[in-house]
C-alpha positions as CSV (number, residue, x, y, z in Angstrom):
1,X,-8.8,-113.2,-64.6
2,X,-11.2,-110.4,-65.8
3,X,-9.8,-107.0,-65.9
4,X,-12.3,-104.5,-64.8
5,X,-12.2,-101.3,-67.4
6,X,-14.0,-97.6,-66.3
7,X,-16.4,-96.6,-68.8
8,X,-16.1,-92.7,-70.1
9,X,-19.6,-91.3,-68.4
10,X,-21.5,-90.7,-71.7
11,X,-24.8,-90.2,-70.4
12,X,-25.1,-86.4,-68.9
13,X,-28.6,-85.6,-67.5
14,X,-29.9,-82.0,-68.7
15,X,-30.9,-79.6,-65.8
16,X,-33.8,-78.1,-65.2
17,X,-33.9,-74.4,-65.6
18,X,-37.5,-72.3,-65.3
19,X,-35.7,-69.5,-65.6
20,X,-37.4,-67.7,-63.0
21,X,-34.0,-66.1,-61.3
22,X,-32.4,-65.3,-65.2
23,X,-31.0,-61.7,-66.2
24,X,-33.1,-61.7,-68.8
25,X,-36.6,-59.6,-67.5
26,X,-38.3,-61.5,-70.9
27,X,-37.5,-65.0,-70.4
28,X,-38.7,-64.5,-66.7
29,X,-42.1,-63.0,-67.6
30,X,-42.9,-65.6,-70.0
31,X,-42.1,-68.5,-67.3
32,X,-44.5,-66.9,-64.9
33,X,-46.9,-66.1,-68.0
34,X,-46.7,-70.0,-68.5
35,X,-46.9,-70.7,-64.6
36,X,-49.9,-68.8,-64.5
37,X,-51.1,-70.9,-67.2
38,X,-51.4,-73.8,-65.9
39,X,-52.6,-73.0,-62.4
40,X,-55.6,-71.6,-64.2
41,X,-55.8,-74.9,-66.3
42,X,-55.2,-76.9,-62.9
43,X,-58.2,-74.8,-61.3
44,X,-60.6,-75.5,-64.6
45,X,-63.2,-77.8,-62.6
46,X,-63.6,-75.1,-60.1
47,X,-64.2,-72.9,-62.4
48,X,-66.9,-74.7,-64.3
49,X,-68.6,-75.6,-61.4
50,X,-68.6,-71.8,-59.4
51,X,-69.2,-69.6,-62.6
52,X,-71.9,-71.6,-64.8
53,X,-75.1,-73.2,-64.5
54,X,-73.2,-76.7,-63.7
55,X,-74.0,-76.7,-60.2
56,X,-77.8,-75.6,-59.8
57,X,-78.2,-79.0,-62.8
58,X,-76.0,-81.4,-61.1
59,X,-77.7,-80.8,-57.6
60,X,-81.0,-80.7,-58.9
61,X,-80.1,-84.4,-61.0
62,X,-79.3,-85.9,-57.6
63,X,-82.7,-84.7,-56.1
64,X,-84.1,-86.9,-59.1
65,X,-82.5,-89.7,-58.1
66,X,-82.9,-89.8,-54.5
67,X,-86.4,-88.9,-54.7
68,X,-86.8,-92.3,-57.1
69,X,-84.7,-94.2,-54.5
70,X,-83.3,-96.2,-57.4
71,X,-79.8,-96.6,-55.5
72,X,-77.3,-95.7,-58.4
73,X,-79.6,-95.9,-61.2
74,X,-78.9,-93.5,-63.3
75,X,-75.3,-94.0,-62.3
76,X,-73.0,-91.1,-61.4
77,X,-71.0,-90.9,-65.1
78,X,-74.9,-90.4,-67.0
79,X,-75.8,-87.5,-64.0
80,X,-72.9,-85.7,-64.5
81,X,-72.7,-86.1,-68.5
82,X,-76.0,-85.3,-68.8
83,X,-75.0,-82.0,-66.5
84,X,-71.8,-81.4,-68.7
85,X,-74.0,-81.0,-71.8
86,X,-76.5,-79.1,-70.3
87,X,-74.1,-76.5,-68.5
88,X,-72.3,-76.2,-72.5
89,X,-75.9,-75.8,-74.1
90,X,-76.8,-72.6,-71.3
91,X,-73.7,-71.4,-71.5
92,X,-73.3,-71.3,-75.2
93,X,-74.6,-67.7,-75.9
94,X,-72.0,-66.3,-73.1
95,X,-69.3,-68.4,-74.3
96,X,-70.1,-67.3,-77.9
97,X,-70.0,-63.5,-76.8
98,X,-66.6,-64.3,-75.0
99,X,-65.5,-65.6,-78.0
100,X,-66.2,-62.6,-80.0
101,X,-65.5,-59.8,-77.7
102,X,-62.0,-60.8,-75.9
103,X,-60.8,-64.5,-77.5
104,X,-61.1,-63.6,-81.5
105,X,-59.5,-60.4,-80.8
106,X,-56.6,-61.4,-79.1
107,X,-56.0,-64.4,-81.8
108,X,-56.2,-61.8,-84.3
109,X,-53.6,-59.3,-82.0
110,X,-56.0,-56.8,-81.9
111,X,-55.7,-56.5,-78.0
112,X,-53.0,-57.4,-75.3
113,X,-53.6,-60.6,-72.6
114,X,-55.1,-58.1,-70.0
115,X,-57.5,-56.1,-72.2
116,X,-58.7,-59.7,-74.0
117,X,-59.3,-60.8,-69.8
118,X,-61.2,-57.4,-68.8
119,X,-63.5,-58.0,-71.7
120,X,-63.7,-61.8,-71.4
121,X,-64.8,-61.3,-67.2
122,X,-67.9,-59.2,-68.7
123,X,-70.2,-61.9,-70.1
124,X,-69.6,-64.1,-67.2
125,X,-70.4,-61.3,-64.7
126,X,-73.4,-61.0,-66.3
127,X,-74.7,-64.2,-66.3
128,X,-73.6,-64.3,-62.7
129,X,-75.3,-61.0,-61.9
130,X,-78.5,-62.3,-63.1
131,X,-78.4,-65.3,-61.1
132,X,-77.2,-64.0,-58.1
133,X,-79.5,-62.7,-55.0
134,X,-78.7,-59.6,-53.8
135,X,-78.7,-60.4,-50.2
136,X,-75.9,-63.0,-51.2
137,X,-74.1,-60.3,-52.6
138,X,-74.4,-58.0,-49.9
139,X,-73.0,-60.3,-47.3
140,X,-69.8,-61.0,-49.1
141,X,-69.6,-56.9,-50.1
142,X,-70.4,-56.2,-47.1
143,X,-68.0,-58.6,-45.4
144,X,-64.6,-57.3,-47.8
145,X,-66.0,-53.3,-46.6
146,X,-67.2,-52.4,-50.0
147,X,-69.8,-50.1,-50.7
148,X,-72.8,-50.8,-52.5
149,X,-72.2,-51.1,-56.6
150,X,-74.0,-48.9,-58.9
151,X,-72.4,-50.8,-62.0
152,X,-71.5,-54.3,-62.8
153,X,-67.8,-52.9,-63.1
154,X,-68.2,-52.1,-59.3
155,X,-68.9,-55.9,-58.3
156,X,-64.9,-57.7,-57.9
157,X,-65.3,-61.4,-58.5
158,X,-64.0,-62.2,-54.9
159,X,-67.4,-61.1,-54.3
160,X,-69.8,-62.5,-57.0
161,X,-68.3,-65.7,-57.6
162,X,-69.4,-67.4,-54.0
163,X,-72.7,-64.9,-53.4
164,X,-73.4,-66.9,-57.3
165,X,-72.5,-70.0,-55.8
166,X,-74.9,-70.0,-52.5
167,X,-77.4,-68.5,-54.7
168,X,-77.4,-71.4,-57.0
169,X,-77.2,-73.7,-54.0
170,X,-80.5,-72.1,-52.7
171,X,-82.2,-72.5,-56.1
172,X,-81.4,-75.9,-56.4
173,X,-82.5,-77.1,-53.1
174,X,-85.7,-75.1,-53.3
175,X,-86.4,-77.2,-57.2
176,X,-85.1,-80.7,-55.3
177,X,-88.1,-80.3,-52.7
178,X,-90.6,-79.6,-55.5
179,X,-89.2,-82.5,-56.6
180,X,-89.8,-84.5,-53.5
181,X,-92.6,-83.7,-52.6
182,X,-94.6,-85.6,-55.0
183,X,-92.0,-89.2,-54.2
184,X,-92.9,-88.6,-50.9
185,X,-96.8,-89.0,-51.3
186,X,-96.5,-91.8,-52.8
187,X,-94.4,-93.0,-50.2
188,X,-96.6,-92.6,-47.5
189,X,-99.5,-93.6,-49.2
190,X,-97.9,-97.6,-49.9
191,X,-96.7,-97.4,-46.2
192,X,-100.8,-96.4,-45.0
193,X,-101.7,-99.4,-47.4
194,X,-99.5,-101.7,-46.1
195,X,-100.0,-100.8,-42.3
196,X,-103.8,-101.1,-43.2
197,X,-103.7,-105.1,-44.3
198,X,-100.8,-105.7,-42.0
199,X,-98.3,-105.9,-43.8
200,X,-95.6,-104.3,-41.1
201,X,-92.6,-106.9,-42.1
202,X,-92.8,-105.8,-45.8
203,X,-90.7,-102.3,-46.8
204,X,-92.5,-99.5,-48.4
205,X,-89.6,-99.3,-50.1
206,X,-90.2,-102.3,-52.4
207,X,-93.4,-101.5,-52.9
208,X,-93.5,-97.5,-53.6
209,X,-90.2,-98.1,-56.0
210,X,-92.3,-99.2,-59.2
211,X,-95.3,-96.7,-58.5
212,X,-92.9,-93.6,-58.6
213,X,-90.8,-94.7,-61.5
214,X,-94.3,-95.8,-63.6
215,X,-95.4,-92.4,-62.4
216,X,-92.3,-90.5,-63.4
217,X,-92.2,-92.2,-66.8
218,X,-95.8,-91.9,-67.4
219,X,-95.7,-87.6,-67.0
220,X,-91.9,-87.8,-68.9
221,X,-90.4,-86.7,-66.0
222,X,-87.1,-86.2,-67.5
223,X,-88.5,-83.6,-70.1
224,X,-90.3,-81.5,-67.5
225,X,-87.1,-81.7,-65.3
226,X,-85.1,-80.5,-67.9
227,X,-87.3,-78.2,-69.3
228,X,-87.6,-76.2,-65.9
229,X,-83.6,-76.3,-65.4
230,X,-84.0,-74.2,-69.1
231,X,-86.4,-72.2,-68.3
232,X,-84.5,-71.4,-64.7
233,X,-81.8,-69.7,-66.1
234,X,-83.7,-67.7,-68.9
């Protein structure tokens, strides 16, 4: 008969400590330093798309698309690369004055974590500012019971970051109907055609699809599209 022995526990499982609730007032700001860290990391994609050029591209690339009525063609991953790249080549001059007014600095340990934010905020409030209607920006100041700012230091960015947002949302619908317009001509001319030999059974659709995308290669319509997304935010 086999005799059972207990086995000494030699596996002991570590705890977890964040050290939120320690003695030590150091250790504790540097977990919620950290913390802090990586709820801005986790909030990254909002931040791309509500403080840079991102969204007014990505909108008006959609337009494109359902104006040709090519279905998925370009597919989603090409749209939103294509916006990626776009929204880094804008954004470079900001990102490069960022760089050497608050992220430089703070490498080097020329200036604390909160002087290095106040100056890094600047560039993006300006590129925001610029963008940004002022009647958007007078309904959020006015609904948060500010006064009117005399100074881009007087705009908070609970204000300018969603009055930048709707504005952009306004500019890029106001682009996608220039865009349709012309997709829409065409459409209704092949649907005339066809009603006119009696055609009813056959969809426009089929028929319009080549005309607009031989149309929208033959004036390079991807140049001219991007071209007036550049030329939007100069």
């Amino acid at each position: 008969m086999i005799e059972l022995v207990a086995l000494p526990n030699l596996v002991t499982i570590p705890g977890l400590d964040l050290g939120v609730f320690s003695d030590e007032p150091a250790s504790v700001a540097t977990t919620i330093r950290l913390l802090l860290i990586l709820t801005v990391l986790s909030l990254a994609p909002a931040i791309l798309i509500m403080m840079t050029s991102f969204t007014r591209i990505v909108i008006v690339l959609s337009f494109v698309r359902q104006g040709l009525a090519t279905q998925s063609m370009p597919p989603n991953q090409v749209l939103i690369g294509l916006a990626l790249f776009l929204t880094f080549f804008i954004m470079a001059p900001v990102m490069s004055e960022v760089n050497e007014r608050a992220l430089t600095p703070f490498l080097n340990e020329e200036m604390t974590q909160e002087e290095a934010l106040e100056e890094a905020v600047i560039p993006m409030k300006e590129f925001m500012a610029k963008h940004t209607r002022e009647k958007d920006l007078a309904l959020f100041m006015g609904y948060a019971g500010l006064e009117q700012p005399e100074t881009l230091d007087d705009i908070p960015l609970t204000s300018l970051i969603p009055a930048f947002a709707i504005s952009e949302l306004k500019t890029a619908f106001q682009i996608g109907f220039l865009i349709f317009v012309p997709f829409l001509v065409i459409d209704m001319i092949v649907a005339s055609v066809l009603m006119s030999m009696g055609m009813m059974m056959l969809p426009p659709v089929m028929i319009a699809l080549p005309f607009k995308i031989l149309l929208f290669v033959l004036v390079d319509g991807w140049y001219l599209i991007v071209e007036s997304l550049l030329r939007s935010f100069q």
